[in-house]
VEXNUMI-622969 format. One line per 8 residues: number of its first residue (from 1); their letters; for each residue x, y, z of C-alpha. Coordinates in steps of 0.5 Angstrom, whole numbers. Example, Ala and Ser with C-alpha at 12.3 -4.5 7.8 and 13.67 -1.06 7.14 Angstrom:
1 = as = 25/-9/16 | 27/-2/14 .
END
This chain:
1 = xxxxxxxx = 101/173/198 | 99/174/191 | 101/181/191 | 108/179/190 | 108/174/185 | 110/178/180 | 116/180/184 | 118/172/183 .
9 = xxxxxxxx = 116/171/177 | 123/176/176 | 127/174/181 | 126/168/178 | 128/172/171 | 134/174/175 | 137/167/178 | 137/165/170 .
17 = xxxxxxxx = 142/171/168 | 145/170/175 | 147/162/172 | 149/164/166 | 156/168/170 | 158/162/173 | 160/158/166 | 165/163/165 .
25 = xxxxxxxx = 170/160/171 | 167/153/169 | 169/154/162 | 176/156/165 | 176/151/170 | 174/146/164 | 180/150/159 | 185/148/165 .
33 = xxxxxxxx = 182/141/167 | 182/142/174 | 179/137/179 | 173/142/180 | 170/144/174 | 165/139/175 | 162/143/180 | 160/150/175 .
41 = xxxxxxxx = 155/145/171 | 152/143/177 | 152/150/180 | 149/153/173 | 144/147/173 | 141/149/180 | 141/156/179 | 137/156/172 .
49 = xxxxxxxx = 133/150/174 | 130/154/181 | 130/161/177 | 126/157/171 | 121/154/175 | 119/160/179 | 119/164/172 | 115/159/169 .
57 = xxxxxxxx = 110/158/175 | 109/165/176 | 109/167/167 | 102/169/167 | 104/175/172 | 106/181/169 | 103/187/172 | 107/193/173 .
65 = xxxxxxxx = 112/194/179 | 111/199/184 | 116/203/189 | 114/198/194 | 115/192/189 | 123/194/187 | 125/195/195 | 122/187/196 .
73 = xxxxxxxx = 126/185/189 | 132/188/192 | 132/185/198 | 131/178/196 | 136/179/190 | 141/180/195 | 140/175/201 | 138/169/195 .
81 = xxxxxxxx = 143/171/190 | 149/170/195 | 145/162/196 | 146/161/189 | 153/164/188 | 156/160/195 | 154/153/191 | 161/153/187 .
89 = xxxxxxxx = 165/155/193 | 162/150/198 | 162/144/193 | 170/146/191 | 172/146/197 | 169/140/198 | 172/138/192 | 179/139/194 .
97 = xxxxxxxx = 178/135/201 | 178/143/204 | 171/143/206 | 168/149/208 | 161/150/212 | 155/153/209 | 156/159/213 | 162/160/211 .
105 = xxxxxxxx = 161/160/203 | 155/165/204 | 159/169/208 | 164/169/203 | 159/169/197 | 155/176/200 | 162/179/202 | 163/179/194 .
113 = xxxxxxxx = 157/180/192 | 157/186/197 | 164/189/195 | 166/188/202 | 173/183/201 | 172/179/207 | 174/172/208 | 175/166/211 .
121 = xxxxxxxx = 179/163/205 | 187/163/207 | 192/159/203 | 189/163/196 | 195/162/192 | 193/154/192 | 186/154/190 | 185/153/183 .
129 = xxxxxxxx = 185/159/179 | 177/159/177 | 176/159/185 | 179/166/186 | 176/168/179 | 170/166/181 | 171/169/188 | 173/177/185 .
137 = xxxxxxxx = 167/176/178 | 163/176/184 | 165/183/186 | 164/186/179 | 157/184/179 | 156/186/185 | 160/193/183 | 155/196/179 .
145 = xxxxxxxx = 150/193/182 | 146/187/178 | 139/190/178 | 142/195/174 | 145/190/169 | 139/187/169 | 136/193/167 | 140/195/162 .
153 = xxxxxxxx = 140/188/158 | 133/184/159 | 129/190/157 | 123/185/157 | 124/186/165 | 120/192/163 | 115/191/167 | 117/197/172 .
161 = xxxxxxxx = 124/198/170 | 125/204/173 | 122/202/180 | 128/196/180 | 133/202/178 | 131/206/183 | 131/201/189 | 138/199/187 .
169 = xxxxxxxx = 142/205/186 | 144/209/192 | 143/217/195 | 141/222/189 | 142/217/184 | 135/214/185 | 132/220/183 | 138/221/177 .
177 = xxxxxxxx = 134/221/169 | 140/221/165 | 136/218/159 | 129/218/157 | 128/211/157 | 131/208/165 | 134/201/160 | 139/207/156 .
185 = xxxxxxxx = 141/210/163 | 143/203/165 | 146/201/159 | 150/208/159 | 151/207/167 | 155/198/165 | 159/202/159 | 162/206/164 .
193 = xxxxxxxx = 164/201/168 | 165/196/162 | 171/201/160 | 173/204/166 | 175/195/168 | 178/194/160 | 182/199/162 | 184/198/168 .
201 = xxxxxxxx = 186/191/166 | 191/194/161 | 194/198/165 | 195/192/170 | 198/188/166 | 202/192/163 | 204/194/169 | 207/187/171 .
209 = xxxxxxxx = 201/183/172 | 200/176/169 | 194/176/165 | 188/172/170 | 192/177/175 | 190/183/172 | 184/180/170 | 182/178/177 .
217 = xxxxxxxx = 185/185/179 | 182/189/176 | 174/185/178 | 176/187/185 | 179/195/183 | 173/198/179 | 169/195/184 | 172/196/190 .
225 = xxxxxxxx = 172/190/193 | 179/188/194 | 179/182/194 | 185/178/191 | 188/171/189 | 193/172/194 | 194/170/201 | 199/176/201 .
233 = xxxxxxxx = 194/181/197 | 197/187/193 | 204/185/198 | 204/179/193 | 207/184/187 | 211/189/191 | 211/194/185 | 210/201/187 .
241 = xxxxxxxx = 208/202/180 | 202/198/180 | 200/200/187 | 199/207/184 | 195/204/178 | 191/201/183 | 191/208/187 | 189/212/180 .
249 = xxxxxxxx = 183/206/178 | 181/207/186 | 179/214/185 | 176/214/179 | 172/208/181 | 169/212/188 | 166/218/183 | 159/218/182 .
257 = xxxxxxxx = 159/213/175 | 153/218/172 | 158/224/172 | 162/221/167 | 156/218/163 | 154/226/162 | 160/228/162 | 161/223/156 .
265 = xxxxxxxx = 155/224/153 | 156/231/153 | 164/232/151 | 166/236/157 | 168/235/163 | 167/241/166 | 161/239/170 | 165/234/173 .
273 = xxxxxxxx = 170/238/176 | 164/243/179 | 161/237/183 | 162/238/190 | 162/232/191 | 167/230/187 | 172/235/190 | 170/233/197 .
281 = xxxxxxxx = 171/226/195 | 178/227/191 | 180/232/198 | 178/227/204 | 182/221/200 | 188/225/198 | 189/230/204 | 187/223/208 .
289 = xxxxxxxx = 193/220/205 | 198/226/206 | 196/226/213 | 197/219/215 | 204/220/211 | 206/226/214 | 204/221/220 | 209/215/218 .
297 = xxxxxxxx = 215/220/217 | 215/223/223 | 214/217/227 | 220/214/224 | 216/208/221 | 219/210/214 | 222/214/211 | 219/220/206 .
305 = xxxxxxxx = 218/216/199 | 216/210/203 | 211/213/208 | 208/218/202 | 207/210/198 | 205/206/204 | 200/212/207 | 197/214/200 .
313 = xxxxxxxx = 195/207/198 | 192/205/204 | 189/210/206 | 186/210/199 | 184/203/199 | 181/203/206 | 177/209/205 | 175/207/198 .
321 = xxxxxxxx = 172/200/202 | 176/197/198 | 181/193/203 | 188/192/199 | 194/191/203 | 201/191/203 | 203/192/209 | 200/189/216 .
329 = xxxxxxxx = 198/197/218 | 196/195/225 | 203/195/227 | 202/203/225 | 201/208/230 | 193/207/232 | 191/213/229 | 192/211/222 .
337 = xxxxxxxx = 189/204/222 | 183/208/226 | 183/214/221 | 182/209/216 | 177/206/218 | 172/211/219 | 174/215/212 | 170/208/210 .
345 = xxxxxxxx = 163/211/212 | 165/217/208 | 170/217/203 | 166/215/196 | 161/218/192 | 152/217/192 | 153/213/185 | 160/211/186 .
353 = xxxxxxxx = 161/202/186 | 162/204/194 | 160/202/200 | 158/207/207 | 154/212/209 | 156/217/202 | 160/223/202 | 153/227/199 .
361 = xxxxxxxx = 149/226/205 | 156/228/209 | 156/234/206 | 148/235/208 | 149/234/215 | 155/239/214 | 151/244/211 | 145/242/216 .
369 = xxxxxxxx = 148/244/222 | 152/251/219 | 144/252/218 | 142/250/225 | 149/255/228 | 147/260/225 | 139/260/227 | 142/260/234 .
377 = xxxxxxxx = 145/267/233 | 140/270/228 | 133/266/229 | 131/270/225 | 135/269/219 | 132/265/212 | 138/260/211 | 137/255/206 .
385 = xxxxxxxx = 141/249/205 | 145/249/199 | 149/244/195 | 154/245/189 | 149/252/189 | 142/249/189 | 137/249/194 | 138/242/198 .
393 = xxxxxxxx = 130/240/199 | 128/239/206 | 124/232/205 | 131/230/203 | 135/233/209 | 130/230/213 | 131/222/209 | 139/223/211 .
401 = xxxxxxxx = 137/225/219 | 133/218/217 | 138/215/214 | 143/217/220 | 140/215/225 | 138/209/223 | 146/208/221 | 148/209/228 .
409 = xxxxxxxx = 143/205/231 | 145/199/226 | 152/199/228 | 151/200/236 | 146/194/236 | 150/189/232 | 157/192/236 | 153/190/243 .
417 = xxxxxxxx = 151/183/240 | 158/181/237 | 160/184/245 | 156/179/248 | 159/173/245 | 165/175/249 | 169/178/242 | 174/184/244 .
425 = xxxxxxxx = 171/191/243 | 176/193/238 | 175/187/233 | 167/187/235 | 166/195/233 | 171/194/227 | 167/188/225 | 162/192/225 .
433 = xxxxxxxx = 163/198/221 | 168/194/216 | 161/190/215 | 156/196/214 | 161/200/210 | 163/194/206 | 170/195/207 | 173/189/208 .
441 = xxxxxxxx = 179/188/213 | 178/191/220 | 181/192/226 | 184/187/232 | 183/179/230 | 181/181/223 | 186/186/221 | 189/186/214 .
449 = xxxxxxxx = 194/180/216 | 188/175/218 | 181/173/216 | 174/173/219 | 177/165/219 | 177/166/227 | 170/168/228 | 165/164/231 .
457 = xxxxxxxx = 159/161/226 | 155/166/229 | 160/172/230 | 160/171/221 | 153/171/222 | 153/178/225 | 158/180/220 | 153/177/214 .
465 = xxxxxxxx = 147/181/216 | 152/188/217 | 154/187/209 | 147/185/207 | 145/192/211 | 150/196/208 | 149/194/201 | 143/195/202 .
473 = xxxxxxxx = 143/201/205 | 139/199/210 | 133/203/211 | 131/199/204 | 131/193/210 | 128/196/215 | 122/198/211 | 120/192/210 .
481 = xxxxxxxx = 120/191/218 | 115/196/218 | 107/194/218 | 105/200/214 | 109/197/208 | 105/191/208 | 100/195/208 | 96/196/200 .
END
């Protein structure tokens, strides 16, 4: 037990920077004078009286973090946080004679840390603003990760800050030193992403957006999280040039973040374009978005520039993991809805604010099986797995193969629990994939018209656990489940 001391020593480091980002919709809430705003100190006081107490108990351990200490942190980081983060949406609610369960706010409270945009909140537009501002600052938060941003701006975390890096960030960006020192990649890594988000938020509001619309927009855009302010998500503002804004910001956003930090860096992008991941990306998410396009034109569903807009932003919003919606897409034929749905396992890049399984390890898989089709005809024959002209390490082969399996197995087993409570098979395994690839809006019961709201306490509970895996990318879980990781 006194091996993990120095894990909550910085846990509770983190839960005292996490309160601080509750004073900006308190300070909002205060500005506007809503019923609520007594409900942001109370949330902060909590937050940083817990965080202060376990660093002070704790202050005397500052020893070096190991590989397997940054996996705990994470793991913890991502349960306890939602806990704290659901307090101002639980008391709110309550508040305004709208109570919600506890199971509800930590749903909702995970569903925007994980960028996921699930929720079981409707009459949105009636909610103070600092509710939905706080409900889509989370998702930005959580976009780039918060160790990551812990990393780049409390350099006194040092202690391991590397191992934090690593155990946060996904795919080949673990193992990605952009800088010398991890803090200088960290801060590089927030810049980016900084600038992408005040960018974004321009654009909006020059698009047609208010001010906080654009503001809140563009926290659920950059982090492809889709979450809105409105019950009738971008529908709300039925502009075709802010639907292409957010189509441009949402591919943007699912490129690997440390391209363009190199790219920056370096003051040239040709890198970037050589990328294979890059070009697999841009190519499944816009000949995706043609595809079903072409789809909606030759059913007669719209005609051609409607179906090129409606297809291209859907398909890219729900590929992406984001979630946005302008039409209820379930009305299309079936193959649409389930197209885009499975594009939301591959569609983003290692490094990109999105969630799945990651394109990188899809190519991998590619090039795997190409090598196993050819020894069949040439046993003989000395193949290797090549990515962007490199030579792809087998132990990282054999960790995606890994990955994979666990993967299939994490959506089979939860597909099967939510069956048993009697849930249809369509919403159970779009639940499912919509959790683990923190997507959002699935199919059936729980498509882009409706919420997660109809589910049972322990159907969300199902929904919760799948986004907190594929947050975390689940083999970082499933270690700790192992009796060797605990092992010194």
């Amino acid at each position: 037990m006194r091996d993990l001391f120095p894990v909550l020593r910085v846990l509770g480091m983190l839960m005292c920077m996490f309160s601080l980002g509750m004073v900006l919709p308190g300070l909002l809430s205060w500005w506007l004078q809503e019923a609520v705003w007594r409900v942001y100190p109370a949330s902060v006081l909590a937050t940083l009286g817990a965080g202060l107490v376990l660093w002070w108990l704790l202050r005397g351990h500052r020893q070096e973090l190991q590989p397997r200490h940054g996996v705990i942190l994470v793991t913890l980081v991502w349960v306890l946080l939602p806990l704290c983060a659901s307090l101002p949406l639980w008391l709110a609610m309550a508040q305004l004679g709208q109570p919600i369960t506890f199971t509800h706010a930590y749903f909702e409270a995970v569903s925007g840390l994980t960028t996921t945009g699930s929720t079981v909140l409707s009459g949105l537009d009636a909610l103070p603003l600092s509710v939905n501002f706080w409900r889509t600052f989370l998702q930005w938060m959580g976009g780039m990760g918060i160790l990551i941003l812990a990393v780049a701006v409390l350099p006194l975390l040092g202690v391991g800050g590397s191992q934090l890096f690593k155990a946060e960030a996904a795919g080949p960006i673990k193992d990605t030193k952009l800088t010398p020192r991890m803090t200088e990649t960290a801060k590089g890594l927030w810049g980016v992403y900084a600038a992408l988000s005040v960018v974004c938020a321009l654009c909006f509001w020059v698009g047609g957006m208010t001010p906080m619309d654009a503001v809140m927009h563009m926290f659920t855009t950059v982090s492809l999280g889709g979450l809105s302010s409105h019950d009738a998500s971008f529908a709300f503002f039925e502009s075709p040039v802010l639907e292409a804004m957010a189509v441009f910001f949402m591919l943007v956003a699912s490129c690997n973040f440390t391209l363009y930090f190199v790219a920056l860096r370096k003051g040239h992008w040709r890198g970037f374009w050589r990328d294979p991941e890059v070009r697999a990306t841009m190519a499944v998410l816009i000949g995706g978005g043609l595809l079903v396009a072409l789809l909606l034109w030759a059913n007669g569903v719209y005609e051609p520039l409607q179906a090129l807009r409606h297809g291209m932003f859907h398909v890219v919003s729900v590929a992406t993991t984001t979630g946005y919606a302008t039409q209820d897409y379930l009305a299309w034929p079936v193959f649409a809805p389930v197209f885009m749905l499975l594009l939301s396992g591959v569609a983003t890049s290692a490094g990109s604010t999105g969630g799945g399984i990651k394109m990188v390890r899809m190519l991998i898989l590619v090039q795997q099986a190409r090598r196993e089709l050819t020894r069949l005809v040439h046993p003989r024959a000395v193949q290797p797995v090549l990515l962007g002209g490199r030579v792809v390490d087998n132990r990282m082969i054999f960790s995606v193969l890994a990955f994979m399996l666990v993967y299939g197995a994490t959506v089979i087993v939860l597909s099967m629990v939510l069956l048993l409570t009697d849930l249809d098979p369509l919403t159970a395994f779009s639940a499912v994939l919509a959790s683990v690839h923190c997507t959002g809006p699935g199919l059936g019961t729980i498509g882009p018209s409706s919420n997660y709201a109809g589910l049972t306490d322990f159907q969300i509970w199902i929904c919760t656990l799948g986004m907190l895996l594929g947050r975390l990318e689940i083999l970082s879980f499933m270690a700790l489940l192992s009796p060797a990781f605990w092992r010194r």
